[in-house]
VEXVOTOR-32773 format. One record per residue: residue in one letter; residue number from 0; x, y, z of N, C-alpha, C in turn. Coordinates in Angstrom, 2 decimals, padded with zeros to 5 digits. Each point is the difference from the previous one (the first is absolute). Last residue first. Layout:
! VEXVOTOR-32773
{'A' NUM {X Y Z} {X Y Z} {X Y Z}}
...
! end
This chain:
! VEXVOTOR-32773
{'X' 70 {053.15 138.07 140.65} {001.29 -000.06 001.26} {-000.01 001.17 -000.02}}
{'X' 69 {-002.08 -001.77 -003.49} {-001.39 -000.08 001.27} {000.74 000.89 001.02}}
{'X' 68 {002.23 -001.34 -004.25} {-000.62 001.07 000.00} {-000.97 000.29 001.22}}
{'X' 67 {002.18 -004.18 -001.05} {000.85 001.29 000.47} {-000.29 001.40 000.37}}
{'X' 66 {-002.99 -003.86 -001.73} {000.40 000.13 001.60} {001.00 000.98 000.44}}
{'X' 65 {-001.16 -000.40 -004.27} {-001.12 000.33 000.52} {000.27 000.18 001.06}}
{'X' 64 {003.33 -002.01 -002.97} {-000.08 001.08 000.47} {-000.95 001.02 000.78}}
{'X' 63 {000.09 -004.27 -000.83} {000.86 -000.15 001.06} {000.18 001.63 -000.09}}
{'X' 62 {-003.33 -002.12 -002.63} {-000.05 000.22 001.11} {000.73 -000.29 000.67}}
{'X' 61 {001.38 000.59 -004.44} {-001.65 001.16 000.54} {000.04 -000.14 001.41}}
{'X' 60 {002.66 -003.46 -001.91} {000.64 001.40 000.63} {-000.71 001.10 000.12}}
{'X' 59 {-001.87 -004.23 -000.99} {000.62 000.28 001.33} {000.82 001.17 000.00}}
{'X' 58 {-002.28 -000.31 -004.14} {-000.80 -000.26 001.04} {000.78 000.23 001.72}}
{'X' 57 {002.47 -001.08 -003.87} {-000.13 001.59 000.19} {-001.36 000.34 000.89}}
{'X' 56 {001.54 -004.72 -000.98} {000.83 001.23 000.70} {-000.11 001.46 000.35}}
{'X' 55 {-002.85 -003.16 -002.46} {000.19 -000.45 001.57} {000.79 000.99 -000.05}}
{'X' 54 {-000.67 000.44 -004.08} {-000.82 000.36 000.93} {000.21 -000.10 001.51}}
{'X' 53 {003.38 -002.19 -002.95} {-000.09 001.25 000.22} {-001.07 000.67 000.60}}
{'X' 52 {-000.82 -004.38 -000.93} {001.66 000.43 001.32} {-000.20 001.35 000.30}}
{'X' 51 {-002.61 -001.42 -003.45} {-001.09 -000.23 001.38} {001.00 000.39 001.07}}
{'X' 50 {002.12 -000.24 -004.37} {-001.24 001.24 -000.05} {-000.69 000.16 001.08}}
{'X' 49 {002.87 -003.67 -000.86} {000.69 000.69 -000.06} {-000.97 001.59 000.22}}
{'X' 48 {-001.93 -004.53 -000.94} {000.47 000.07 001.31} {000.78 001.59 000.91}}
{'X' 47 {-001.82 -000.37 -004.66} {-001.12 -000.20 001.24} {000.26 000.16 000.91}}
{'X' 46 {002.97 -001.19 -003.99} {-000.12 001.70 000.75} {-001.00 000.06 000.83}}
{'X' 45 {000.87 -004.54 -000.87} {001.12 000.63 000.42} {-000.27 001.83 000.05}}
{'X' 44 {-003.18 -002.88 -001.67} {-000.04 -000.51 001.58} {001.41 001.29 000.09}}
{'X' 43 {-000.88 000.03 -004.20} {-001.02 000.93 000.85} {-000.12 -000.42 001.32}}
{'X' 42 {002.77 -002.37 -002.95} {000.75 001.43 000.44} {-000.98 000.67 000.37}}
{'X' 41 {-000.96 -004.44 -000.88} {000.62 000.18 000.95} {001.13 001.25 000.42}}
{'X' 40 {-003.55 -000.50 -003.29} {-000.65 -000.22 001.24} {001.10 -000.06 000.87}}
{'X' 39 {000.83 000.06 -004.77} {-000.41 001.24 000.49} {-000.58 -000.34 001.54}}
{'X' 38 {001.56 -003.51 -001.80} {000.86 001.45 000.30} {-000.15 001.04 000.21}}
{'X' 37 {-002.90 -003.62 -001.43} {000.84 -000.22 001.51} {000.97 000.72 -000.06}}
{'X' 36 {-002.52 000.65 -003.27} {-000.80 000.33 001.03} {000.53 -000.60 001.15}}
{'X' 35 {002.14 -001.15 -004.25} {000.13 001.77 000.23} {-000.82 000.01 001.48}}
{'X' 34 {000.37 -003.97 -002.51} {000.69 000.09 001.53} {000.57 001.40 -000.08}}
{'X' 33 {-002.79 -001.84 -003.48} {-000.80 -000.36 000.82} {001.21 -000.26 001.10}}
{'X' 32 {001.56 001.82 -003.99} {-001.46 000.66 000.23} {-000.44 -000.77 001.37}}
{'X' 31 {002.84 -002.00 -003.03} {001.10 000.98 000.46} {-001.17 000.76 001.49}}
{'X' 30 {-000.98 -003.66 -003.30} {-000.31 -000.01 001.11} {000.89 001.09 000.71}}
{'X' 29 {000.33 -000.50 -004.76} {-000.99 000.11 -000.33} {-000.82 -000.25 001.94}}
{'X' 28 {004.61 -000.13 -001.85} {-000.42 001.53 000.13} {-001.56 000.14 000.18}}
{'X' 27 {003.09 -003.52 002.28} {-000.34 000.56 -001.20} {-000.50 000.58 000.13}}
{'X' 26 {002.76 -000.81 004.68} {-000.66 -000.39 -000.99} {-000.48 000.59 -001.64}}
{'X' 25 {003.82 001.62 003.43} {-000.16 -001.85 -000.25} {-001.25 -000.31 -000.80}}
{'X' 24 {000.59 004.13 001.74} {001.12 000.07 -000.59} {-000.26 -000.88 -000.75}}
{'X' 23 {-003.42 001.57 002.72} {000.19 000.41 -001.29} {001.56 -000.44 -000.90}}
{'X' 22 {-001.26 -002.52 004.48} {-000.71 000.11 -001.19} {000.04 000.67 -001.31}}
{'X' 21 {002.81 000.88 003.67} {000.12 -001.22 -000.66} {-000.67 -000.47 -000.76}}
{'X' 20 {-000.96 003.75 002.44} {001.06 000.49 -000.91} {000.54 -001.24 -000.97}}
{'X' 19 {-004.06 -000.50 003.19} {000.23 000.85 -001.04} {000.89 000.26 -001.06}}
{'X' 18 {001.17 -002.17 004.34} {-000.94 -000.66 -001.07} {-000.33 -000.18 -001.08}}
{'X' 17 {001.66 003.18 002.93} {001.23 -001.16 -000.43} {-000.90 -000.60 -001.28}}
{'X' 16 {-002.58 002.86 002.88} {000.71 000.78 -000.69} {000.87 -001.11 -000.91}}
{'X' 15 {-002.07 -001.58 003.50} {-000.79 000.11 -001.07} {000.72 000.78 -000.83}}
{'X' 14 {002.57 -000.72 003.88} {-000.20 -001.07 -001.24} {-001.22 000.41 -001.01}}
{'X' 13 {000.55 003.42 003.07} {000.92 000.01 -000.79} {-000.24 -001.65 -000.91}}
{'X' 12 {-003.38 000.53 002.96} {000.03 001.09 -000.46} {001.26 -000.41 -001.28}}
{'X' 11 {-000.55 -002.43 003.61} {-000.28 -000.59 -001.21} {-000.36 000.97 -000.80}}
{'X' 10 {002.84 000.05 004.51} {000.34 -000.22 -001.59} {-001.00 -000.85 -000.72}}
{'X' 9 {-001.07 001.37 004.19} {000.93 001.34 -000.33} {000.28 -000.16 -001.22}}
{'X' 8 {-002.49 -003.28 002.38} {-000.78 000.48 -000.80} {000.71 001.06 -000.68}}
{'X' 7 {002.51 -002.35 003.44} {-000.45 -000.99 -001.47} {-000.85 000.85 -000.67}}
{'X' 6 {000.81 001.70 004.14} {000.99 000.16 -000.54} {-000.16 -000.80 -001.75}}
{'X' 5 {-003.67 000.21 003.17} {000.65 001.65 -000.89} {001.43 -000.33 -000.91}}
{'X' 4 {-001.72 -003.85 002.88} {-000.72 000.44 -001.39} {000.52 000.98 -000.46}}
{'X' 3 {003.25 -002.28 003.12} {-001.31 001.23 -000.03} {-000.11 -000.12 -001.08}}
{'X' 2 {002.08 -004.73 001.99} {000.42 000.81 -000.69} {-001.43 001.19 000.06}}
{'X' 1 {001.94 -003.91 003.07} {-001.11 000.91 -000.12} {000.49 001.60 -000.97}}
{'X' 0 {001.47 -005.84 000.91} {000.41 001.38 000.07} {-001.17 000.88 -000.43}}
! end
């Protein structure tokens, strides 16, 4: 079966997040520290993505209204 990369790559954003959260819960206080940077990384994939959408969009609606304006 021909599973899409995109689709598998969609969730490692959020598992890093998991990760994270499992780390700070589950381990001592003295490694709490070394699964902050996988959290913080997988909410900067997640607003990245979310920030580049929005550009895209408002990009195309620039130029859908450009064309209206030609008419």
């Amino acid at each position: 079966m021909n599973i899409n990369k995109r689709f598998i790559l969609s969730f490692v954003a959020p598992f890093m997040i998991f990760i994270s959260a499992m780390g700070l819960i589950f381990r001592d206080n003295s490694r709490k520290i070394f699964y902050l940077p996988i959290g913080v990384m997988g909410i900067v994939i997640i607003l990245e993505r979310v920030i580049s959408r929005q550009m895209d969009r408002k990009n195309i609606l620039k130029k859908i209204n450009s064309y209206q304006k030609d008419k």
